[in-house]
C-alpha positions in Angstrom: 0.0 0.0 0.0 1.1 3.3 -0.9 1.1 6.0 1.8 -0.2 9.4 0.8 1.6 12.8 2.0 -0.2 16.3 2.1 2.1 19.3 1.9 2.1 21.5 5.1 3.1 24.9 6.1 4.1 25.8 9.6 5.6 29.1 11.1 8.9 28.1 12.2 10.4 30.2 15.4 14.8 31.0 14.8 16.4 31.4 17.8 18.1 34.5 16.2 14.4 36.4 16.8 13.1 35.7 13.0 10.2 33.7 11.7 9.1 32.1 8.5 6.8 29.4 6.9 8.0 26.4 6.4 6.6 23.7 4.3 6.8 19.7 4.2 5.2 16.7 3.7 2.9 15.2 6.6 1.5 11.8 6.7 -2.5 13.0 7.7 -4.1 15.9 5.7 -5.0 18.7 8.0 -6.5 20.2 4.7 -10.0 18.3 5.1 -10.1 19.1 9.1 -10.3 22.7 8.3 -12.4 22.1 5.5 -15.4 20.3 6.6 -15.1 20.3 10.8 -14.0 23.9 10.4 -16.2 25.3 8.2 -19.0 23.6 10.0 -18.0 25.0 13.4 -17.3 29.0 11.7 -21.0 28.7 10.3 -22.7 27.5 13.0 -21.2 30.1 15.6 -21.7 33.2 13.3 -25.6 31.8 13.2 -25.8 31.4 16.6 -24.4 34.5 17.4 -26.5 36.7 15.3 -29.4 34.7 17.0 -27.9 35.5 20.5 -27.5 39.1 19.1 -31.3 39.1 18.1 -32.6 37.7 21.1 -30.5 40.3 23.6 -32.1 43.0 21.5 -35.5 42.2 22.4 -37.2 44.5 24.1 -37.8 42.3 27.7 -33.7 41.6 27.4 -31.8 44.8 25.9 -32.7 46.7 29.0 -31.0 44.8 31.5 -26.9 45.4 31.9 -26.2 41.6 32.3 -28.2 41.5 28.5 -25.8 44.2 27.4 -23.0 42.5 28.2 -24.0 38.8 26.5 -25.7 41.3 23.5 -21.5 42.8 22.9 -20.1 39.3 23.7 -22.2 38.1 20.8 -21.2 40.9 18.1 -17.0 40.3 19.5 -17.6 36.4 19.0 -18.3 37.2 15.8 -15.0 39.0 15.0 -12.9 36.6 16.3 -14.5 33.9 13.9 -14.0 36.4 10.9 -10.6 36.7 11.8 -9.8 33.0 12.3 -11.6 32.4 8.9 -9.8 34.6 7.2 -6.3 33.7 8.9 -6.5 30.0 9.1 -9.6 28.6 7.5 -9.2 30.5 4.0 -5.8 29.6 3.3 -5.3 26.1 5.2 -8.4 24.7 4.6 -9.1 26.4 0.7 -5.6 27.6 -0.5 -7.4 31.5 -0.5 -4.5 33.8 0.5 -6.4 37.3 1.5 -3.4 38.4 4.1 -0.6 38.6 1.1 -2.5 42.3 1.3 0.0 44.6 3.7 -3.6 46.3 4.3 -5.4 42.9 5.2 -2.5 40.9 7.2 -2.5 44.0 9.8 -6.2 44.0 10.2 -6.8 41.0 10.7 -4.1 40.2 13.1 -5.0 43.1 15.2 -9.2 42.1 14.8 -8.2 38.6 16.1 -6.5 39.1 19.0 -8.4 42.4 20.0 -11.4 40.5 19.6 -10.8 37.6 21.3 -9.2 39.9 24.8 -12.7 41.6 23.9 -14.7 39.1 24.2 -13.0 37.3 27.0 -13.6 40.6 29.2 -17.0 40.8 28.4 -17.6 37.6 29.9 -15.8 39.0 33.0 -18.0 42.0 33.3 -21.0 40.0 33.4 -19.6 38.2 36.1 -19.4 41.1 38.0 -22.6 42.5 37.3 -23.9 39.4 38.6 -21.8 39.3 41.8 -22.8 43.2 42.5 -26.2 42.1 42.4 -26.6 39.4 44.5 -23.8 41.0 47.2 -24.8 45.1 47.5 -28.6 45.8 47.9 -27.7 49.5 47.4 -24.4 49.0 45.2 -26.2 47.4 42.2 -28.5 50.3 41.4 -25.4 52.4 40.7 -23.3 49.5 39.0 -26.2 47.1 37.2 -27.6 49.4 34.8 -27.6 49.7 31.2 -26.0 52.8 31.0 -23.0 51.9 32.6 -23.4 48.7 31.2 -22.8 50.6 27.9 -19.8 53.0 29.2 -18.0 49.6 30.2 -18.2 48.3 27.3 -16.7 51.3 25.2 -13.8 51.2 27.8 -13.2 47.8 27.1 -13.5 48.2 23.5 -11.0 51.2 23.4 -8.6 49.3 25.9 -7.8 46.6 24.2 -7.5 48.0 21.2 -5.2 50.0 22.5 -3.0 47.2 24.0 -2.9 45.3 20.9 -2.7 48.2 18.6 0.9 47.2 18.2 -0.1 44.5 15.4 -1.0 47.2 13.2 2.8 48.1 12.6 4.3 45.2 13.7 3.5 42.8 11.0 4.6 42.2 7.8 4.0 40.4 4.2 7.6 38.8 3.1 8.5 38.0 -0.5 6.6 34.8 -0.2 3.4 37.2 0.2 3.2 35.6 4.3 1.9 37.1 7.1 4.4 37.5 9.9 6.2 39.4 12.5 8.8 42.4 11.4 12.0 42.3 11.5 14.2 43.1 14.2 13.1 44.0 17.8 9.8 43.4 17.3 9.9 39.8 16.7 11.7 39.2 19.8 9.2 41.0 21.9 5.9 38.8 19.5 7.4 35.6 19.4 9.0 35.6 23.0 7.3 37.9 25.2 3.8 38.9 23.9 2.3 35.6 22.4 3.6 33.6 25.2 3.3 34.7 28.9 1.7 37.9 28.2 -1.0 36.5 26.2 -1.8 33.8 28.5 -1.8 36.0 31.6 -3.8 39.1 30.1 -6.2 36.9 28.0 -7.0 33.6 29.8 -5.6 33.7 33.2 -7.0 36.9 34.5 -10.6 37.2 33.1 -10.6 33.4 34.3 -9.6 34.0 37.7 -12.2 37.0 38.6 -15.2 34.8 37.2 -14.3 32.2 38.8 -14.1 34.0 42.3 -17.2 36.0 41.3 -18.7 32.7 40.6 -18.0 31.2 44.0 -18.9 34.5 45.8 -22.3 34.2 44.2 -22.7 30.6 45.4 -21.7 31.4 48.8 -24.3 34.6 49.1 -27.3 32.4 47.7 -26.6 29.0 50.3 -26.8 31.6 52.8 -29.7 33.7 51.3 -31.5 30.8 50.9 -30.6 28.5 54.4 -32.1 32.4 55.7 -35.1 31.9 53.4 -36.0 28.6 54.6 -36.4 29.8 58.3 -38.5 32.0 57.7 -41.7 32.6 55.7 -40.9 34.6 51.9 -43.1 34.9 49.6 -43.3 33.1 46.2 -42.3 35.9 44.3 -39.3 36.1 46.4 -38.4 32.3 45.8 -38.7 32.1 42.4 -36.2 35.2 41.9 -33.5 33.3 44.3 -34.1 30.2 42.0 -33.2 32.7 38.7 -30.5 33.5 40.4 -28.5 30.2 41.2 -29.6 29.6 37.4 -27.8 32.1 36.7 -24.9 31.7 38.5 -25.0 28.0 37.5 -24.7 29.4 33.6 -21.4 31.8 34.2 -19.8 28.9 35.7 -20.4 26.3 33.0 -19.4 29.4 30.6 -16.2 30.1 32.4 -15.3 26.3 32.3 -15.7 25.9 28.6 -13.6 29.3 28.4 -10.8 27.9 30.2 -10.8 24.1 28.6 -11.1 25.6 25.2 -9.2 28.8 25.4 -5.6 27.7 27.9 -5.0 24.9 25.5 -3.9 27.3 22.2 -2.2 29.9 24.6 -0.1 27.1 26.6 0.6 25.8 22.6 2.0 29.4 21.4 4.0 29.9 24.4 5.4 26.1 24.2 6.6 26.9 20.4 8.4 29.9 20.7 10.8 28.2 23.2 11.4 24.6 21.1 14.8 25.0 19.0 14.6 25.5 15.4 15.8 21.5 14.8 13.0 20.4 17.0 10.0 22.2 14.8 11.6 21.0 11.9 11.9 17.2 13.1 8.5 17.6 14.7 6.3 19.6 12.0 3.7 17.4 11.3 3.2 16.6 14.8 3.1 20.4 15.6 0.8 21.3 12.9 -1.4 19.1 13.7 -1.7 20.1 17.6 -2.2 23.7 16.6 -4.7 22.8 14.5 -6.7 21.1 17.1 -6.1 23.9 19.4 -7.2 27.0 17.0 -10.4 24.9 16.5 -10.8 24.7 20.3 -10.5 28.0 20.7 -12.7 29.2 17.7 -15.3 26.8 19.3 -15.5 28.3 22.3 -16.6 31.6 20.6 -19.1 29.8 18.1 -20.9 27.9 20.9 -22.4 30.6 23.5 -25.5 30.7 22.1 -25.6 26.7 22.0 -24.8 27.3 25.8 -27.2 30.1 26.6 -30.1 27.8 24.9 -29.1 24.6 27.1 -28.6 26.1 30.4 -31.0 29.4 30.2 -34.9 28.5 30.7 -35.5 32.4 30.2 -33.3 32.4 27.3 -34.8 29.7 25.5 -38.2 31.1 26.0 -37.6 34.6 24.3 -35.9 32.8 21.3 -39.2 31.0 21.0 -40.9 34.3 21.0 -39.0 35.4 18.5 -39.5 31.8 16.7 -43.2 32.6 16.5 -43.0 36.4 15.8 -41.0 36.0 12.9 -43.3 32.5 11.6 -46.1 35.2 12.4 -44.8 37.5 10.2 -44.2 35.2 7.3 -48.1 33.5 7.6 -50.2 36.1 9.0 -53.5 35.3 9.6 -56.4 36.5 7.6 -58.5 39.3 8.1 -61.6 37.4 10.0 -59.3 35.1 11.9 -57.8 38.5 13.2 -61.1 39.6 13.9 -62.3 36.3 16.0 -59.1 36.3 17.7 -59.4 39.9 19.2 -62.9 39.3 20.2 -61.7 35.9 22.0 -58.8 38.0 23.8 -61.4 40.7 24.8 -64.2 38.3 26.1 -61.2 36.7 28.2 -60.1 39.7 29.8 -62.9 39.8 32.0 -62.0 37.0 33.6 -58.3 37.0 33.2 -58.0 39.3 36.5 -59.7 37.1 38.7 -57.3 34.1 37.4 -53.3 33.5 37.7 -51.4 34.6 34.8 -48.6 32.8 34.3 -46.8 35.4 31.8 -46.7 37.9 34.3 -45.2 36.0 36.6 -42.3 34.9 33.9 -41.8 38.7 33.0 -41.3 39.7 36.6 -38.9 36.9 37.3 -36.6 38.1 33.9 -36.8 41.4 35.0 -35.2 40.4 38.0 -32.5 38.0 36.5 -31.0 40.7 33.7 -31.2 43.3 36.2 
């Protein structure tokens, strides 16, 4: 039997602070990886972010600051799968070369890993939010409101553009029409400093550690809220929002989980390359490639599945985006003029009764108030 190679490219780190591609023949093709499980992945996060994006923009949700943070979190998840699509699935998985553009290779450097210190802070202020609210009866009406909610997020975005502005002169397109660090100085500080410790402590680490500790603060505040609660006699209204609550909380937990599995993986990868000797990635290159492989689709999967996540572990979540479900089939079939007609005059003959009988609706609307507030 004849064995069949697929060519490979892989950025090789010089000890003498350079970098370039390198290319060779591997024994497993990477090429249909990308093609068909990355593809897949890329599509199904950017429609499930643009349906997290249209179900935070509801009216019941976009006026909550917890919503505002998810509805931003959605829109950076985005970016960061435009930029990985671009960077990785475009030319590994297609052969489509956009970043041989000087104009391209800078942007879309800087859009992936602004994006993804974006999004990952995002995630953080929504932990916060939550801990505010369930920790400060009076603290939370200055800090859990859509307005500041909204100034946050600017300051985020502004931020860390800022920090990773330095992409936007630092890169390069060689004579092969690559993508890759400057010459000099600069790649000493990317390839040795900035997309190994630094990245993993500023992106991953940090945001990681305050969710995780606003996470267990939460838990702590609601065993004792609610071993208070059951001495002594609350009301059902008062329940129910404790129980929306520990959902909650149970749902920026799973979240911050699945960041870290997903997210440490490609960081500890990056930082583990830069410090192999040049012999080693060449002896190892298939082996290498293929490992980064597995960990950029990791990572990209943790931004493509929040609204998978949202749907699973969010009862309110799950029941706007069947609202919007049956608005929008609404709007495709309306019904016809008569049907209208007998409906109204069934809604009107039932609101006679309806105050004299419990409405469940209202009950659900007062308990999401509470839970994006």
């Amino acid at each position: 039997m004849v064995s069949s190679n697929w060519s490979t490219t892989l950025i090789i780190y010089h000890d003498r602070n350079s970098s370039t591609n390198y290319t060779t023949q591997c024994p497993f093709d990477i090429t249909a990886f990308l093609r068909y499980v990355g593809t897949l992945t890329v599509i199904l996060g950017l429609i499930g972010n643009c349906l997290s994006i249209v179900v935070f923009s509801r009216k019941v949700l976009r006026s909550r600051s917890c919503s505002m943070y998810f509805l931003a979190l959605s829109v950076s998840d985005m970016c960061v799968l435009i930029g990985y699509t671009i960077e990785n699935l475009l030319f590994y998985g297609y052969g489509i070369q956009l970043l041989s553009n000087i104009f391209m290779c800078k942007i879309v450097i800087f859009l992936i890993y602004a994006s993804t210190d974006i999004s990952n802070y995002f995630l953080t202020l929504a932990a916060i939010d939550r801990c505010i609210l369930v920790s400060h009866r009076t603290a939370h009406y200055r800090f859990c409101r859509k307005s500041i909610a909204k100034v946050f997020i600017v300051i985020v975005v502004i931020l860390f553009s800022l920090i990773n502005s330095h992409f936007l002169y630092g890169f390069r397109v060689d004579s092969t029409g690559a993508c890759l660090p400057a010459a000099s100085e600069y790649v000493n500080f990317y390839v040795h400093h900035y997309d190994s410790y630094i990245d993993i402590i500023k992106t991953v680490l940090i945001p990681f550690l305050i969710i995780f500790i606003c996470n267990m603060f939460i838990i702590v505040r609601l065993t004792r809220k609610q071993s208070f609660l059951s001495r002594t006699a609350s009301t059902r209204r008062r329940r129910r929002r404790q129980e929306k609550d520990r959902q909650l909380t149970g749902f920026l937990l799973l979240t911050s989980i699945l960041f870290i599995i997903l997210s440490l993986p490609s960081e500890i990868n990056d930082f583990l390359r830069t410090s192999f000797t040049h012999q080693f990635q060449i002896e190892y290159a298939c082996q290498l490639w293929i490992s980064t492989t597995i960990f950029i689709f990791l990572h990209q999967l943790n931004h493509a599945s929040h609204f998978y996540v949202y749907t699973l572990s969010g009862p309110i979540f799950r029941k706007e985006f069947h609202k919007f479900l049956c608005q929008y089939e609404h709007h495709r079939h309306p019904l016809p003029s008569h049907q209208k007609s007998n409906f109204f005059d069934h809604s009107h003959g039932q609101s006679a009764t309806s105050r004299f009988m419990h409405h469940d609706d209202g009950d659900e609307q007062q308990r999401l108030s509470f839970f994006l507030k």
